[in-house]
KOLTOR-17313 format. One line per 10 residues: number of its first residue (from 1); for each residue x, y, z of N, C-alpha, C. Coordinates in Angstrom, 3 decimals, decimal comma, padded with zeros to 6 digits, m for minus. Example, Ala and Ser with C-alpha at 12.3 -4.5 7.8 and 13.67 -1.06 7.14 Angstrom:
1) 013,190:m005,690:007,800:012,300:m004,500:007,800:013,200:m003,300:007,800; 012,850:m002,250:007,080:013,670:m001,060:007,140:012,900:000,030:007,870
END
This chain:
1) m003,499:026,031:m007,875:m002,522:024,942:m007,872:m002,480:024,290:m009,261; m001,510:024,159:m009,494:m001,221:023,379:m011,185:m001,865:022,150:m011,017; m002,347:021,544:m012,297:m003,167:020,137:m012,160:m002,272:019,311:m011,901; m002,569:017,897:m011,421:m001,338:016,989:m011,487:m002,682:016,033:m012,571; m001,387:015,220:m013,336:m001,897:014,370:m014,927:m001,726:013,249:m014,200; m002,707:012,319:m014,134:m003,101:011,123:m013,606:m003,381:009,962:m014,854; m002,190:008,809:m014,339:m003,064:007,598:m015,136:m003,434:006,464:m013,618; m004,262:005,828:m013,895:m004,946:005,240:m012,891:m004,896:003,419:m013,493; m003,968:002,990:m012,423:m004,334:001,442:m013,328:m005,090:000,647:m011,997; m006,459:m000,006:m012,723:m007,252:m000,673:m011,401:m008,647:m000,059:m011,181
11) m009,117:000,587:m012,628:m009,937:001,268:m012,534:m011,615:000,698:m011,764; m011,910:m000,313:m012,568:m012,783:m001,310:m011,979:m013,037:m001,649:m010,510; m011,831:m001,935:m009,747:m011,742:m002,528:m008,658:m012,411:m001,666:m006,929; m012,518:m002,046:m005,984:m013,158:m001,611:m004,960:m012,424:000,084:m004,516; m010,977:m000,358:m004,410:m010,267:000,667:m004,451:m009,737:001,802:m005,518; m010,048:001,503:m006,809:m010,040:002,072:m008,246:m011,290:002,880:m008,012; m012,163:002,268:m007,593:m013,797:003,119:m007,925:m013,468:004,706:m007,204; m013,103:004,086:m005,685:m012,818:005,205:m004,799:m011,420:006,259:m005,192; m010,646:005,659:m005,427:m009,948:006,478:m006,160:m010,191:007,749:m007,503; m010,943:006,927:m008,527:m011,734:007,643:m009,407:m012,457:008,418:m008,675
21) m013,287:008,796:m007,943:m014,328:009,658:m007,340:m013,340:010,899:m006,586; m012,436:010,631:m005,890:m011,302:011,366:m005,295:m010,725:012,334:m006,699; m010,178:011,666:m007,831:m009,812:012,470:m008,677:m010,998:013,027:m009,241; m011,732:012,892:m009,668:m013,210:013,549:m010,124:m013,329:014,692:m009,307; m013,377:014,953:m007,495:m013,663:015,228:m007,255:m012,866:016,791:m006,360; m011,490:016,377:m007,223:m010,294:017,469:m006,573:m009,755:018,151:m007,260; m009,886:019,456:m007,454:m009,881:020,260:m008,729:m008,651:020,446:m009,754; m007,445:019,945:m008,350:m006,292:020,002:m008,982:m005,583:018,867:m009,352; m006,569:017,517:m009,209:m006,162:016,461:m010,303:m006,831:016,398:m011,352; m006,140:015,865:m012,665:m006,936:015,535:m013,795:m006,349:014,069:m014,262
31) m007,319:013,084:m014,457:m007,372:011,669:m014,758:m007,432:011,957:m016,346; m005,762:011,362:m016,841:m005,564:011,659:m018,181:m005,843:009,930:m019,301; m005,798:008,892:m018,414:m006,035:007,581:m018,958:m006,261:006,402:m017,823; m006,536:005,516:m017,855:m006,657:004,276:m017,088:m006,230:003,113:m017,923; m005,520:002,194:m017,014:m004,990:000,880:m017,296:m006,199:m000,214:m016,750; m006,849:m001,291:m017,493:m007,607:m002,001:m016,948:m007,048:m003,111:m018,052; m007,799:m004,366:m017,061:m007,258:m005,617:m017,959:m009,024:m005,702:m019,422; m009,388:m005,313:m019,269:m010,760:m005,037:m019,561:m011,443:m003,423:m020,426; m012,634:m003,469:m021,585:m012,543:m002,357:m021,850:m012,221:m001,554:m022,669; m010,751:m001,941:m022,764:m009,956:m001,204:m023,885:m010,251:m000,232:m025,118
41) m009,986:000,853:m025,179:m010,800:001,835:m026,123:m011,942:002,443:m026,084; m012,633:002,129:m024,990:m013,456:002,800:m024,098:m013,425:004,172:m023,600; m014,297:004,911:m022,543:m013,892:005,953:m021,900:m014,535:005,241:m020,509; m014,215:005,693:m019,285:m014,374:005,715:m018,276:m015,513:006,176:m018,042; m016,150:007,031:m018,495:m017,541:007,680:m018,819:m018,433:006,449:m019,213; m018,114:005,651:m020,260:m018,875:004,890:m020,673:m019,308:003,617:m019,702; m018,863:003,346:m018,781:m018,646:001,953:m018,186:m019,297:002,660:m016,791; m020,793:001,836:m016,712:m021,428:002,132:m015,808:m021,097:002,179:m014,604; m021,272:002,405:m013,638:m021,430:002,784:m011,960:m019,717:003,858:m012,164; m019,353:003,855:m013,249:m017,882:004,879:m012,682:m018,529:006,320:m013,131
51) m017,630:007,652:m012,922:m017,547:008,587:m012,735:m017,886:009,184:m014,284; m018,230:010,177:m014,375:m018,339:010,830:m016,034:m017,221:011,545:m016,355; m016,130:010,751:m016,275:m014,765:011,570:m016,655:m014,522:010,825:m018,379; m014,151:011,428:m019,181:m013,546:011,059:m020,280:m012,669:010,913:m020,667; m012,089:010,486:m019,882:m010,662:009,638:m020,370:m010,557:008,068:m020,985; m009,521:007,660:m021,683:m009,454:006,535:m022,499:m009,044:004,991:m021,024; m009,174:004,442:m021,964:m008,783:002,921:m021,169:m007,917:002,190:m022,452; m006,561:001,624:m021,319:m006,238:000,836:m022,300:m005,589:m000,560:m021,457; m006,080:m001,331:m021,885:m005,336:m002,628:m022,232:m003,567:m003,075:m021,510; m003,248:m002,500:m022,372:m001,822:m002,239:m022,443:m000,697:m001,170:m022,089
61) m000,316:m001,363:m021,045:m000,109:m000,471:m020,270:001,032:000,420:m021,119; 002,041:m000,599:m021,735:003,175:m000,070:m022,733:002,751:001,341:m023,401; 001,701:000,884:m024,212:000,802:001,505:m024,964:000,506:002,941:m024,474; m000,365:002,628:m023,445:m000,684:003,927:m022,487:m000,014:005,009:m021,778; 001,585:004,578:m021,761:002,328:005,142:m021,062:003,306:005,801:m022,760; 003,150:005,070:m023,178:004,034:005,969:m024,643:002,601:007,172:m025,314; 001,402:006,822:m025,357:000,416:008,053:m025,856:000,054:008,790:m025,152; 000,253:008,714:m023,645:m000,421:009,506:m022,438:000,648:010,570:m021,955; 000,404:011,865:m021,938:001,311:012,863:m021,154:000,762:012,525:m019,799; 001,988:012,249:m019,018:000,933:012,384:m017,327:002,067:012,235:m016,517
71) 001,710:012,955:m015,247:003,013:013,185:m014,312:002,810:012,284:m013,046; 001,836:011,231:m013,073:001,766:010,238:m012,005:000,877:009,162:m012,420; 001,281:008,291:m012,547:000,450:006,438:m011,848:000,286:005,978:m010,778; m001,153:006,278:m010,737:m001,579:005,544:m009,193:m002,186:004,580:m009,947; m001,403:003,221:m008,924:m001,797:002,387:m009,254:m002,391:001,111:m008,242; m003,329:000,638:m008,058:m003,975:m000,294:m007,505:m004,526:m001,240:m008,062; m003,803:m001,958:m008,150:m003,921:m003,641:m008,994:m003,033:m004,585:m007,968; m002,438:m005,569:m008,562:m001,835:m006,717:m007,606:m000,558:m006,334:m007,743; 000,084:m007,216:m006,457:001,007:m007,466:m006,504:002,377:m007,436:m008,043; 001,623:m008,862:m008,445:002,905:m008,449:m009,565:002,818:m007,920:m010,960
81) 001,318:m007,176:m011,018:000,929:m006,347:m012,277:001,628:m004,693:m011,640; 001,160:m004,478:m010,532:001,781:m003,432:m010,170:003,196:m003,521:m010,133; 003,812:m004,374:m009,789:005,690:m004,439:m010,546:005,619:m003,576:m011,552; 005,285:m004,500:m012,296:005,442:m003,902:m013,700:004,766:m002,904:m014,085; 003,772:m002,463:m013,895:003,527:m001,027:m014,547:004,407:m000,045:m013,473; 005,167:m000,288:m012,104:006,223:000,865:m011,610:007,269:000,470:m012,548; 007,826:m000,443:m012,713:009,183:m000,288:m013,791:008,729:000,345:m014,848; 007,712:000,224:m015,651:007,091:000,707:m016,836:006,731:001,871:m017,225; 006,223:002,505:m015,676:006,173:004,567:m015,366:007,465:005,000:m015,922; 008,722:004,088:m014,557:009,893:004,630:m014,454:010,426:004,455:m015,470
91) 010,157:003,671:m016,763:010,951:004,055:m018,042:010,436:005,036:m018,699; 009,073:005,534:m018,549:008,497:006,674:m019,349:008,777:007,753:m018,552; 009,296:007,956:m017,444:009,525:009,143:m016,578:008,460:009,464:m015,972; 007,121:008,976:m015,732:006,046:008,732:m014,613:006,131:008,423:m013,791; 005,783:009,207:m012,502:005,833:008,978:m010,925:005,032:007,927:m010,936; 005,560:006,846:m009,880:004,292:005,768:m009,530:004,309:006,332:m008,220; 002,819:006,016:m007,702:002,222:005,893:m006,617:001,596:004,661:m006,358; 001,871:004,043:m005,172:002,048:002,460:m005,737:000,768:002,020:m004,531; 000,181:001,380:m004,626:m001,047:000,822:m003,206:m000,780:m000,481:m003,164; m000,454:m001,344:m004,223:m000,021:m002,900:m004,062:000,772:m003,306:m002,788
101) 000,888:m004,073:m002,334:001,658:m004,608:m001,657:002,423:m005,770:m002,251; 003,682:m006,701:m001,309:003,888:m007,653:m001,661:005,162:m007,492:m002,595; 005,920:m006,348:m002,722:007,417:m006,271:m002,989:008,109:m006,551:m001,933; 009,247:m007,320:m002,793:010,063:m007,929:m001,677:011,415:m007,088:m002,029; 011,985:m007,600:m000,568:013,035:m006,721:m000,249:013,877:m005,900:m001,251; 014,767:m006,574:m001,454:015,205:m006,565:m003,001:014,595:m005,857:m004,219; 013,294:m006,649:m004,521:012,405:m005,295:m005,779:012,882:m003,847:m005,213; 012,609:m003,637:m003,810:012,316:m002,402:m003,388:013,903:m001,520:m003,739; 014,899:m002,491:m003,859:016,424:m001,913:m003,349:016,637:m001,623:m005,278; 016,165:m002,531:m006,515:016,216:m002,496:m007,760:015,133:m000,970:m008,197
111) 013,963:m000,998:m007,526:013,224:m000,069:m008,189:013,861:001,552:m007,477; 014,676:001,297:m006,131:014,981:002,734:m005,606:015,952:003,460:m005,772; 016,645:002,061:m006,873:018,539:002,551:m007,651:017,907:003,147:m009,445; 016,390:002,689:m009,229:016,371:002,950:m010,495:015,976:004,412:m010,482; 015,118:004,564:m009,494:014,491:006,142:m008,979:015,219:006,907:m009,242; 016,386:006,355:m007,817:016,962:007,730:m007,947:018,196:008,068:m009,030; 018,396:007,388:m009,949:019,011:006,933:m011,226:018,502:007,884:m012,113; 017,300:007,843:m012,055:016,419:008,936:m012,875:015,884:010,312:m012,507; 015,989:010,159:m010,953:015,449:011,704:m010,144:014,223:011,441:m010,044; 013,278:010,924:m010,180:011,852:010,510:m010,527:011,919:010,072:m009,106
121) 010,372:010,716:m008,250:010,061:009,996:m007,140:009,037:009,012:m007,135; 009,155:008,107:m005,982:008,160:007,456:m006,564:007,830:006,971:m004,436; 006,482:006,458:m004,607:005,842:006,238:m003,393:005,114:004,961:m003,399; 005,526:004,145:m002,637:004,843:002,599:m002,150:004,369:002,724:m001,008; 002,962:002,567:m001,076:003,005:002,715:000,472:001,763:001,373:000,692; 002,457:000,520:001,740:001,503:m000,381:002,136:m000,041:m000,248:002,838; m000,220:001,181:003,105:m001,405:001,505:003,634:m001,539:003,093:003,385; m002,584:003,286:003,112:m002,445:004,540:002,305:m003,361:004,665:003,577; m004,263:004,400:004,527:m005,219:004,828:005,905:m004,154:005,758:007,002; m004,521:007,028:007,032:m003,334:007,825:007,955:m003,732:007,075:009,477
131) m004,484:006,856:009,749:m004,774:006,017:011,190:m003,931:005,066:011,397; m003,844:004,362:009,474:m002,711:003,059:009,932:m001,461:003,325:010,006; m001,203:004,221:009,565:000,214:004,726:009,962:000,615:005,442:011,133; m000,411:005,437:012,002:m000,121:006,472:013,039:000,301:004,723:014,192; m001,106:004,139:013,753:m001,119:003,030:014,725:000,128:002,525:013,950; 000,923:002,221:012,965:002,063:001,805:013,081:003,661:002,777:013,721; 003,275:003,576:013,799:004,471:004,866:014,223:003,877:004,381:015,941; 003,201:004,730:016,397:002,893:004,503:017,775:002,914:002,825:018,135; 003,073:002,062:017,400:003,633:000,600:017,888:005,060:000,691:018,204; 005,559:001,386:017,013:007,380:001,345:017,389:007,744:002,190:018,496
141) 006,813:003,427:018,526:007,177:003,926:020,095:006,960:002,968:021,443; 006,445:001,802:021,227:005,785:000,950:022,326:006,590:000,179:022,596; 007,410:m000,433:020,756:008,155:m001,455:021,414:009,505:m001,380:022,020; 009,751:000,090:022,114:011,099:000,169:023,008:011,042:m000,190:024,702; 009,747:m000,383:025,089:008,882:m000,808:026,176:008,540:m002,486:026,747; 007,989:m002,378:024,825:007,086:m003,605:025,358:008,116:m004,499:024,161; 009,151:m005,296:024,780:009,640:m006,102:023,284:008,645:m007,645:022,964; 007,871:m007,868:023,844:007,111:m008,957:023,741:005,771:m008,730:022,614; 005,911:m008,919:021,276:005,024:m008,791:020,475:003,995:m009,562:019,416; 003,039:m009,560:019,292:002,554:m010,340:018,191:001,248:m009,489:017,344
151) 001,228:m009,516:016,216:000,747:m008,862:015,333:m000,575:m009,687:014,484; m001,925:m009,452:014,813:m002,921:m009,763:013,988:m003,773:m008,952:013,024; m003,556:m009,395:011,603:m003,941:m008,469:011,173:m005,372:m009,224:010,425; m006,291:m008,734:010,100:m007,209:m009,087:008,833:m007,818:m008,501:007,860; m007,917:m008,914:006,980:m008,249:m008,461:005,225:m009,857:m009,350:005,439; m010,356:m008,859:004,027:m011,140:m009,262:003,173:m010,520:m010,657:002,658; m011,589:m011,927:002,130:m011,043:m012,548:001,487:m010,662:m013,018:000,287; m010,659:m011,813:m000,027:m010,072:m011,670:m001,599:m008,575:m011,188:m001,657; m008,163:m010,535:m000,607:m006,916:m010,330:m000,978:m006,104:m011,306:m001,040; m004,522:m011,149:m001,792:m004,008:m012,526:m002,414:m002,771:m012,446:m001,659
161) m001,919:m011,570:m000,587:m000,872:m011,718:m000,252:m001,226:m012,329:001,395; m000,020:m012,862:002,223:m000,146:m012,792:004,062:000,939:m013,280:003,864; 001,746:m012,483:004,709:000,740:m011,491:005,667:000,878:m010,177:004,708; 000,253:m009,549:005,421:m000,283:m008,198:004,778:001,204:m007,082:004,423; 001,379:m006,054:003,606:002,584:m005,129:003,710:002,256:m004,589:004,953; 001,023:m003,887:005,377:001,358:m003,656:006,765:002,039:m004,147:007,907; 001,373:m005,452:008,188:002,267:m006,276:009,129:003,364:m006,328:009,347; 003,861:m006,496:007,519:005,188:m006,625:007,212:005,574:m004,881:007,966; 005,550:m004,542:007,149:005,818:m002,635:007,734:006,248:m002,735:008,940; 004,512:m002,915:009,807:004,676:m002,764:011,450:005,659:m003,648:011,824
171) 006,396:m005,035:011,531:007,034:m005,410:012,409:008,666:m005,181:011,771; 008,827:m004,605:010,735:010,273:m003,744:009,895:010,525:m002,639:011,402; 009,445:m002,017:011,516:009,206:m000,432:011,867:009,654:m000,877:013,367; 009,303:m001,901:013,886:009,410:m002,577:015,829:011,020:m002,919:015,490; 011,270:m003,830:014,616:012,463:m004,421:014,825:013,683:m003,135:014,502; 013,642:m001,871:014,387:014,448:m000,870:014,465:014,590:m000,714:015,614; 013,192:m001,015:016,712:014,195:m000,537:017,945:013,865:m001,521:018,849; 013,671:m002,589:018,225:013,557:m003,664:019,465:014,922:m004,986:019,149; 015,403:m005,318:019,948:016,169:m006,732:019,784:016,052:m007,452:019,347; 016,239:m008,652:018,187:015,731:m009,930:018,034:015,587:m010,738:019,083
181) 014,617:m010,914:020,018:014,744:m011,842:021,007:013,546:m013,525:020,168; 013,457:m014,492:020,617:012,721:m015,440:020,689:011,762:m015,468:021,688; 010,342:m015,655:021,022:009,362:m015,155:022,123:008,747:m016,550:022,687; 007,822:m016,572:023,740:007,170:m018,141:023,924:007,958:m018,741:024,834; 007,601:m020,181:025,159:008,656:m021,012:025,393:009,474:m021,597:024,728; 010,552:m022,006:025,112:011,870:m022,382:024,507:011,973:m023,884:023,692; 010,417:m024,695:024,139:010,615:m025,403:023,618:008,974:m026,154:023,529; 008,444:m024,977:023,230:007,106:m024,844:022,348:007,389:m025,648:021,031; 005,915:m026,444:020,860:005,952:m027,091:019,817:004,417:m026,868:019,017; 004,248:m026,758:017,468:003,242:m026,802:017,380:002,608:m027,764:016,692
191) 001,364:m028,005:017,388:000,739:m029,644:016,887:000,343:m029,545:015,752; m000,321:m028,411:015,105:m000,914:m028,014:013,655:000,278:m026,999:013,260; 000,593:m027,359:011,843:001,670:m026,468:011,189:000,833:m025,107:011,185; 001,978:m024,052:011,747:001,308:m022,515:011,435:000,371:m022,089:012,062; 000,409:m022,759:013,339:m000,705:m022,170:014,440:m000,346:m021,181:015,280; 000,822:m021,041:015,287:001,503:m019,830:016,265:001,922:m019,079:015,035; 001,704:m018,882:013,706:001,356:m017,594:012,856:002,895:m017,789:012,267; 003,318:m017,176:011,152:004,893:m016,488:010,530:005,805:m015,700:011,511; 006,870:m015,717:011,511:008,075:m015,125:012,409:008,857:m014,362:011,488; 008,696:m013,375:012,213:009,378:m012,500:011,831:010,818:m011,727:012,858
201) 011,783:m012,072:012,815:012,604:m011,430:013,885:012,507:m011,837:015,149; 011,667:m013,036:015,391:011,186:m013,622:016,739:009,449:m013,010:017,029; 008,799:m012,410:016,411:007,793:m012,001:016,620:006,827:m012,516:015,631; 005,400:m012,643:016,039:004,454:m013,566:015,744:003,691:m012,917:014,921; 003,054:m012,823:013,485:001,919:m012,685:012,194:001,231:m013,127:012,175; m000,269:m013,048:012,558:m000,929:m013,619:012,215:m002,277:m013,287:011,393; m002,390:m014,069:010,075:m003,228:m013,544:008,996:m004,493:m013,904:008,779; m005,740:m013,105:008,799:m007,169:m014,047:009,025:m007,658:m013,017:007,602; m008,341:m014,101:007,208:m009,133:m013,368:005,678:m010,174:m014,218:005,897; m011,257:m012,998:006,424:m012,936:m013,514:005,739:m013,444:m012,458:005,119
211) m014,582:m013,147:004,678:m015,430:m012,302:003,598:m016,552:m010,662:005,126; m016,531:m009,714:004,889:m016,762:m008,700:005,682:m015,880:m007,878:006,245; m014,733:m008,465:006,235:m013,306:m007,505:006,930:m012,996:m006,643:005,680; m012,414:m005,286:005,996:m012,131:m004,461:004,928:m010,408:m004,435:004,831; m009,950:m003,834:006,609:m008,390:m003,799:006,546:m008,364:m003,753:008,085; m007,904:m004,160:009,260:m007,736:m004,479:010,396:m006,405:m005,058:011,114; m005,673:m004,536:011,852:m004,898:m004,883:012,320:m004,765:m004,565:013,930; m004,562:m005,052:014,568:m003,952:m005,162:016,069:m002,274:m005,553:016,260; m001,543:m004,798:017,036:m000,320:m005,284:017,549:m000,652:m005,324:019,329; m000,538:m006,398:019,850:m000,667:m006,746:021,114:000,808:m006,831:021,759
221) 000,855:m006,167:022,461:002,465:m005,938:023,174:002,215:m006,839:024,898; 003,034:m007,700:025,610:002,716:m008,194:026,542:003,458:m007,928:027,726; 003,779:m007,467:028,826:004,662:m007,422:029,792:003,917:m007,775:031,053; 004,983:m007,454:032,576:004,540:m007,928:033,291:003,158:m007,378:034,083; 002,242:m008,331:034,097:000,565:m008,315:034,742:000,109:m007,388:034,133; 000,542:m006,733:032,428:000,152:m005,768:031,954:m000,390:m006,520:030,198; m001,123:m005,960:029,477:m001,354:m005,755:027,979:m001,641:m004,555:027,632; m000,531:m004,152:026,262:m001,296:m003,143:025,667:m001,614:m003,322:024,244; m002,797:m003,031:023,747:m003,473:m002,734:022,485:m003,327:m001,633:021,770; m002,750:m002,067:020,609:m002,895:m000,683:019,442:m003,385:m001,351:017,998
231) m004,659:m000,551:018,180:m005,712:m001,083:016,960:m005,944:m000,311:015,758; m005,791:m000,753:014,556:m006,619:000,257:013,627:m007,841:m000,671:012,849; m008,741:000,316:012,405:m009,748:m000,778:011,904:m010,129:000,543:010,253; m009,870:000,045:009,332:m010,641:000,670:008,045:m011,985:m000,250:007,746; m013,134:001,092:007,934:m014,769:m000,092:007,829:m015,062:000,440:006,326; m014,751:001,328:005,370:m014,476:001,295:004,271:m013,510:001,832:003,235; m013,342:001,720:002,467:m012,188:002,196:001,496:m011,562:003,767:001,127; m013,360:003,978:001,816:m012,917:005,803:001,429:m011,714:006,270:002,540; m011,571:005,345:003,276:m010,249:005,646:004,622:m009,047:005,901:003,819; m008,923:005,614:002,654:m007,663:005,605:002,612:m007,584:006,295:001,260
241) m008,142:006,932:001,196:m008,469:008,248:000,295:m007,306:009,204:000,458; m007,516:009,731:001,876:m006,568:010,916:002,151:m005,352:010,722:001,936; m004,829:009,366:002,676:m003,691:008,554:002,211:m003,235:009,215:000,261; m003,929:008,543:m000,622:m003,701:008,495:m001,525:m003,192:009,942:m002,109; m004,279:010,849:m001,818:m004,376:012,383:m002,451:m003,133:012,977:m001,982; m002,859:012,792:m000,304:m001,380:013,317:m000,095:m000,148:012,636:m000,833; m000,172:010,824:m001,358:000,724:010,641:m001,829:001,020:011,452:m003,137; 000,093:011,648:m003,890:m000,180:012,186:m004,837:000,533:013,171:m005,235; 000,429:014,166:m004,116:000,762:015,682:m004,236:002,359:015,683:m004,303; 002,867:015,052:m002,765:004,040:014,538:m002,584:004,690:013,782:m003,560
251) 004,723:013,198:m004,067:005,750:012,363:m005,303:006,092:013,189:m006,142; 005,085:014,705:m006,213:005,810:015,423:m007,500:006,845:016,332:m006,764; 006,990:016,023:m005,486:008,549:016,747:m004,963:009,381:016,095:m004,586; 009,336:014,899:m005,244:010,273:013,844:m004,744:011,119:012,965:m005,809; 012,778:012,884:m005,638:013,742:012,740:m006,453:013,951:011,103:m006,484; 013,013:010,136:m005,284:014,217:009,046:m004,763:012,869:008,211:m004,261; 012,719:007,052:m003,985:011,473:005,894:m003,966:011,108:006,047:m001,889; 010,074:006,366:m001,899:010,138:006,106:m000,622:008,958:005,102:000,148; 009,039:004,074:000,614:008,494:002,868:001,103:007,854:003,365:002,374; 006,441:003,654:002,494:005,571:003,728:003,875:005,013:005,379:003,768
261) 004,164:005,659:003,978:003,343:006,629:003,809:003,842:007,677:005,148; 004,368:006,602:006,381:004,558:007,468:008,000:005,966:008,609:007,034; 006,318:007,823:006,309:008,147:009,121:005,473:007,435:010,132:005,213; 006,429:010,551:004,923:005,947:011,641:004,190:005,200:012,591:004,587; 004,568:012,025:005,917:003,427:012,809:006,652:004,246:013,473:007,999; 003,971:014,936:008,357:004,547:015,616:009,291:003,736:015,148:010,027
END
């Protein structure tokens, strides 16, 4: 299999580490540079607990993307650093592979005129865990059933968005085939602001971040004298490994931006 040319921005981070070890460890990727805020002019080799790959670090992503030949950016950083290094691929003609969350509607409709503007594919996916995408594909089969819904999800407390892109996802993915109805009573009130969670379409978010949670979500569907549960739980990062490596492969056959990891997987 031909190599695929990797720049990696997020090298440092919980999900960067694991990522690095994945490319280290798959014969047909090669990690050609890394983006870190930190480092700079370094090798990846050099900077303890990471991998003995020798590739450069830079700073500046501009920079990195005009000296680096490479046919994909995976990137795992935030929210709005990852913006910008996908507009920043897509002017150098680099696939992003995107793990951030926290594009809004709109970004998504600007970065997918720009895609396919260029033929360049590119992949966002709010959960790179194939479990979480299954448990989100098998919620929307539920809610043609069950339209009574509410969604809890929890993070770590370090993450900086809520609700989560998943959530967001799972309740995009319900409201295709469920109704906007208003859930509760009609004239429910709440005594503490934001105790019955964010609304979405009439359906309930709710976001818990403590320190020990990795990635967790539940959608609880309610009908009559019945509940059903659909759970996913990631207990560490390497879950979403596989996620990544298939996005990977996939973006280099792809002309046009595609949002959710369930588009891609048979």
């Amino acid at each position: 299999m031909e190599k695929i040319r990797i720049i990696l921005a997020g090298p440092r981070g919980k999900m960067g580490m694991e990522a690095l070890n994945l490319i280290y460890q798959t014969e047909h990727f090669e990690l050609q540079a890394a983006i870190d805020r930190k480092n700079g002019g370094k090798l990846i080799s050099s900077i303890e607990g990471l991998p003995p790959i020798d590739a450069p670090i830079y700073e500046d992503a501009e920079q990195c993307f005009k000296e680096i030949d490479a046919d994909v950016l995976l990137d795992l950083t935030t929210p709005e650093v990852g913006r910008i290094h996908t507009e920043l691929a897509l002017k150098y003609n680099i696939r992003p592979v995107v793990g951030t969350t926290g594009f809004n509607e709109q970004e998504l409709k600007e970065l997918a005129k720009e895609a396919e503007e260029k033929g360049i594919g590119v992949i966002i996916a709010p959960n790179f865990a194939i479990g979480a995408v299954l448990m989100m594909k098998f919620a929307q089969m539920a809610a043609k059933y069950f339209p009574d819904v509410e969604i809890i999800e929890q993070h770590h407390d370090q993450k900086l968005d809520a609700p989560s892109g998943t959530a967001i996802k799972t309740a995009e993915l319900i409201s295709r085939v469920r109704q906007e109805k208003q859930q509760g009573h009609p004239n429910e009130k709440e005594t503490l602001q934001g105790a019955r969670g964010a609304i979405f379409n009439g359906m309930r978010i709710h976001s818990v971040r403590l320190p020990g949670l990795v990635a967790h979500q539940e959608v609880l569907f309610g009908g009559n004298g019945q509940i059903l549960t659909i759970r996913h739980d990631s207990l560490h990062r390497s879950s979403f490994m596989s996620g990544v490596k298939l996005a990977i492969e996939k973006v280099m056959n792809l002309n046009v931006l595609v949002y959710g990891l369930e588009n891609i997987i048979e």
